[in-house]
C-alpha positions in Angstrom: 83.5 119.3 74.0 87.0 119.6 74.7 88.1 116.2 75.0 86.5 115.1 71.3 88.0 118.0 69.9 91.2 116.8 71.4 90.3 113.2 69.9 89.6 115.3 66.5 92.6 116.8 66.4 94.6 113.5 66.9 93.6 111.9 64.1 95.4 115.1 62.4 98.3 115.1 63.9 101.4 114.8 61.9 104.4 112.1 62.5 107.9 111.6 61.0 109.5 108.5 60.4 113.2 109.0 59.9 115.8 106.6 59.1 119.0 108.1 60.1 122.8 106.7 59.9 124.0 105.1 63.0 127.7 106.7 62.5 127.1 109.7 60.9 123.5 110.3 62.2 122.9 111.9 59.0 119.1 111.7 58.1 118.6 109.7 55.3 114.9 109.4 54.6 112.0 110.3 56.2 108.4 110.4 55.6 105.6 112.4 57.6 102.1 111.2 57.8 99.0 112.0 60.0 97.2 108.7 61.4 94.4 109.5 58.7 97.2 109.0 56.1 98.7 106.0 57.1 94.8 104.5 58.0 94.6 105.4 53.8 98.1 104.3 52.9 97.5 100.7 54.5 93.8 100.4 53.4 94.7 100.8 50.1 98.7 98.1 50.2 96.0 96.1 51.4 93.3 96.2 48.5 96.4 96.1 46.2 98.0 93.4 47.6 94.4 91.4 47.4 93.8 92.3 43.5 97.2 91.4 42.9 97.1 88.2 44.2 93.6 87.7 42.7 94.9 88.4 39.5 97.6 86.1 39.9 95.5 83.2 41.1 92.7 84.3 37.8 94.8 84.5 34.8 98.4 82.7 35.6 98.7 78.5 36.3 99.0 79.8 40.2 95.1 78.5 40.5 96.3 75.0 39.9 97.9 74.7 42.9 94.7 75.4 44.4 93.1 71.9 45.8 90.2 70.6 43.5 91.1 72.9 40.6 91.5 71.1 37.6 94.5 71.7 35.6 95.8 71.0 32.0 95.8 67.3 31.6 92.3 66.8 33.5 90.8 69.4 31.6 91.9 68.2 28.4 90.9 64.8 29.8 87.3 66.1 30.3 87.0 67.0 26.9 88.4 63.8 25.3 86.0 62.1 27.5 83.3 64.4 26.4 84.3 64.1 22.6 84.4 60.0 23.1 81.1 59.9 24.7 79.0 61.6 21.9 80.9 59.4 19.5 79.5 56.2 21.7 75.9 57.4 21.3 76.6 57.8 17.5 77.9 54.3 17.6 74.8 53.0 19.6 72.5 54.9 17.9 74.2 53.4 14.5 74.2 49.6 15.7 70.0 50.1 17.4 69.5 51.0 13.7 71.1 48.4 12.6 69.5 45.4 14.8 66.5 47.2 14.1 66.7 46.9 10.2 67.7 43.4 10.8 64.5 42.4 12.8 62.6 44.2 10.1 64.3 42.0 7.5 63.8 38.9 9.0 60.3 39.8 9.7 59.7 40.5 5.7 59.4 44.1 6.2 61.0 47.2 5.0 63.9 48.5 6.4 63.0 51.8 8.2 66.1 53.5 7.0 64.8 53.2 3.5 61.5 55.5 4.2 63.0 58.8 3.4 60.8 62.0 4.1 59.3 64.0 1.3 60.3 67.5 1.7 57.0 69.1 0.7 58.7 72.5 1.4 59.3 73.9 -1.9 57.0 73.9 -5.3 59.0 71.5 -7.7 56.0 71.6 -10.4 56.6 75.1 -10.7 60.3 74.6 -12.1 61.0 75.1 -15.4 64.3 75.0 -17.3 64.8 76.8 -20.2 67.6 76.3 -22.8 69.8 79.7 -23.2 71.9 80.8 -26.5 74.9 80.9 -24.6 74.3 77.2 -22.7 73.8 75.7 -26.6 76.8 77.5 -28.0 79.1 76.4 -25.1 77.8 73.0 -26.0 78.7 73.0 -29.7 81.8 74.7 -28.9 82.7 71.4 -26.5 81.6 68.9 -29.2 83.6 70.3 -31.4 86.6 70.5 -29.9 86.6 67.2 -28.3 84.9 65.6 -31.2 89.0 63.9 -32.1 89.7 63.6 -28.3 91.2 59.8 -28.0 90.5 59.9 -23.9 87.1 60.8 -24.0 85.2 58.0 -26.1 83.0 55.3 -26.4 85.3 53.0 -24.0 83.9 54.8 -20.7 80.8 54.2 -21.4 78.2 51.2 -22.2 78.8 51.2 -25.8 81.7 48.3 -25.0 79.9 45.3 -25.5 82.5 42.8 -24.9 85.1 42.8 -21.8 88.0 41.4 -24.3 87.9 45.1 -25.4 88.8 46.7 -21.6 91.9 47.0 -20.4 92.2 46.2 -16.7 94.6 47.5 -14.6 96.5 45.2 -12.2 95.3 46.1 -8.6 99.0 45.1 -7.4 101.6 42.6 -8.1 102.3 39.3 -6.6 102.0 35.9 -6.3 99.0 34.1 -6.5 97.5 32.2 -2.9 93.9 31.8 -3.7 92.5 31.0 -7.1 89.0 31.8 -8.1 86.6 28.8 -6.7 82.9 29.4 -7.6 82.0 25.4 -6.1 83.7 26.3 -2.9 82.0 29.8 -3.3 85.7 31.4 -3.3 84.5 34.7 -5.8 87.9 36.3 -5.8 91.7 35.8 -6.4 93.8 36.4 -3.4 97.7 37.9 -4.3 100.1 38.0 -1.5 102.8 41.0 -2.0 104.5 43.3 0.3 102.9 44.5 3.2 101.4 48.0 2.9 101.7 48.1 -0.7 99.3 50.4 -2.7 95.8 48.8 -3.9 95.2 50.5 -7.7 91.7 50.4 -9.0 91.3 48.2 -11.8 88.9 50.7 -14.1 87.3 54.0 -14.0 84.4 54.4 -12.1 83.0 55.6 -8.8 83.6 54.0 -5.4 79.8 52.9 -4.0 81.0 51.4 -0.7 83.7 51.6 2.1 83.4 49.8 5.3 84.9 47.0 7.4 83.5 44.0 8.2 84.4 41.2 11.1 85.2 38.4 7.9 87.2 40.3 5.2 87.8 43.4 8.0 87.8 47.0 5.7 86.8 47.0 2.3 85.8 49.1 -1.0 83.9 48.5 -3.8 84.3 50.6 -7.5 81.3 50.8 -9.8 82.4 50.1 -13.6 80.9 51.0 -16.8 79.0 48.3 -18.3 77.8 46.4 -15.3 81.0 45.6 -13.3 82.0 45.9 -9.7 85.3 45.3 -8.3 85.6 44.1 -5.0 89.2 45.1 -3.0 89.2 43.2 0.8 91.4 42.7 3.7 93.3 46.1 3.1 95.0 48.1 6.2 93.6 51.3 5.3 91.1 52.8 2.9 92.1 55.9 0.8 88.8 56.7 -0.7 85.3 57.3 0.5 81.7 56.7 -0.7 80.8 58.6 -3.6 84.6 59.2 -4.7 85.7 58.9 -8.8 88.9 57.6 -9.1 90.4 56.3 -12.8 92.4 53.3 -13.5 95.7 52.8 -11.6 95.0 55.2 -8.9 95.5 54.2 -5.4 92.7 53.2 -3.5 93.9 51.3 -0.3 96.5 50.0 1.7 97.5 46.4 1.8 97.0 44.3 5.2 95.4 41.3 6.6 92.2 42.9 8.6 89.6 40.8 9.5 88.9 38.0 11.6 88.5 35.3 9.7 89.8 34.3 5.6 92.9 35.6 6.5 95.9 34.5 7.5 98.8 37.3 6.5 98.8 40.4 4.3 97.5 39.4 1.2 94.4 41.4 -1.5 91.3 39.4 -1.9 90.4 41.1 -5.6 86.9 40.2 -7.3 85.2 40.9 -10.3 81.6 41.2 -10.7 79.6 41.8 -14.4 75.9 41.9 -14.4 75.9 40.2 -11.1 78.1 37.2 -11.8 81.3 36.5 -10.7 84.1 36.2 -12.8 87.9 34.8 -12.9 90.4 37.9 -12.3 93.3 35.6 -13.8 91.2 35.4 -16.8 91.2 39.3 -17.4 94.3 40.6 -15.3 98.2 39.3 -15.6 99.3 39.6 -11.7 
């Protein structure tokens, strides 16, 4: 009993440590602790130690330096790579589509991007519209007051029966490399003019395509009034998408020489379609 008492009390036993000056012997610190002191002291430099450098490691660019940890530039080179491969499978899925429309085509069928789903999820019979007094007096109030409007007329629309009455706009200015050629099944005029110049629509109307293609590389189509299409092809760039209105004069692309083939420097091939026909740009627009 009286040797793990003795054991008991060591463990309580109180030390100094002094640090005294070797001249003047003149105590300048000191600290007392018991062993069961220090045992605490040290347990817990060594917990804080370990969380500090934890912390370090967790939230600081310390744990790049750790091997296999991937820093900045791989991480942002996972995700480009991650971004790039969803855009593939869009692209495949796109092109499968594609070949399969084709096949479909050349086998006298209907293309199966042209069955669209009925959505049977609503009651559309049930629908009525109803005419309110404030919806017809808004509307007599617009007649009205654009009844003298010299902008808003019968020129937009299909009461022009004759093109000598429109006034096309020039899509740019140049000179003249390609004339129109229907024997030689040349539907256009082709200008040559500085490179990245600014393609202007030659009318009002809506844009109703924008794509590129490996002949005449990226091109837009405008839908007129009265039947007519203009065609704008081998540009650099395309300002306008699907479905956009744009109105005489405004851009609509960029000048360039894209595509593989009917081109052989930066140049506009410009058509004009009515009712389906092709007709002679020179014969309506002064480039």
């Amino acid at each position: 009993m009286a040797k793990n008492e003795k054991k008991i009390n060591n463990w309580r036993d109180k030390y100094r440590f002094t640090v005294i000056n070797d001249t003047s012997f003149e105590e300048v610190w000191r600290i007392r602790l018991t062993q069961y002191n220090a045992f605490l002291l040290i347990t817990f430099l060594v917990l804080f130690i370990i969380g500090a450098t934890t912390s370090l490691i967790s939230f600081t660019n310390l744990r790049e330096f750790i091997p296999g940890y991937p820093d900045v530039t791989m991480r942002r080179n996972i995700l480009m790579n991650a971004i790039r491969l969803d855009s593939l499978d869009r692209e495949l899925a796109l092109r499968d589509r594609y070949f399969a429309n084709m096949n479909s085509i050349i086998a006298g069928k209907q293309p199966a991007s042209m069955y669209t789903a009925q959505d049977t999820s609503g009651n559309y019979k049930a629908i009525k519209f109803n005419n309110i007094p404030e919806d017809s007096a808004l509307r007599a109030q617009v007649e009205n007051t654009e009844r003298f409007n010299l902008t808003l007329g019968p020129t937009s629309t299909e009461a022009v029966t004759s093109l000598a009455s429109l006034h096309f706009f020039p899509p740019v200015k140049g000179v003249i490399s390609g004339h129109f050629d229907i024997l030689h099944k040349h539907f256009g005029t082709d200008i040559v003019t500085k490179p990245k110049s600014q393609v202007s629509a030659a009318l009002d109307g809506t844009v109703i395509f924008t794509g590129w293609t490996m002949e005449t590389g990226f091109v837009i189509e405008v839908q007129h009034p009265n039947n007519i299409v203009s065609v704008y092809k081998h540009n650099e760039s395309l300002l306008k998408e699907t479905g956009d209105l744009v109105r005489a004069g405004e851009p609509i692309s960029i000048v360039g020489s894209s595509g593989e083939l009917y081109t052989s420097g930066p140049h506009l091939h410009f058509e004009i379609w009515y009712k389906g026909s092709p007709l002679d740009p020179e014969e309506h627009i002064l480039f």
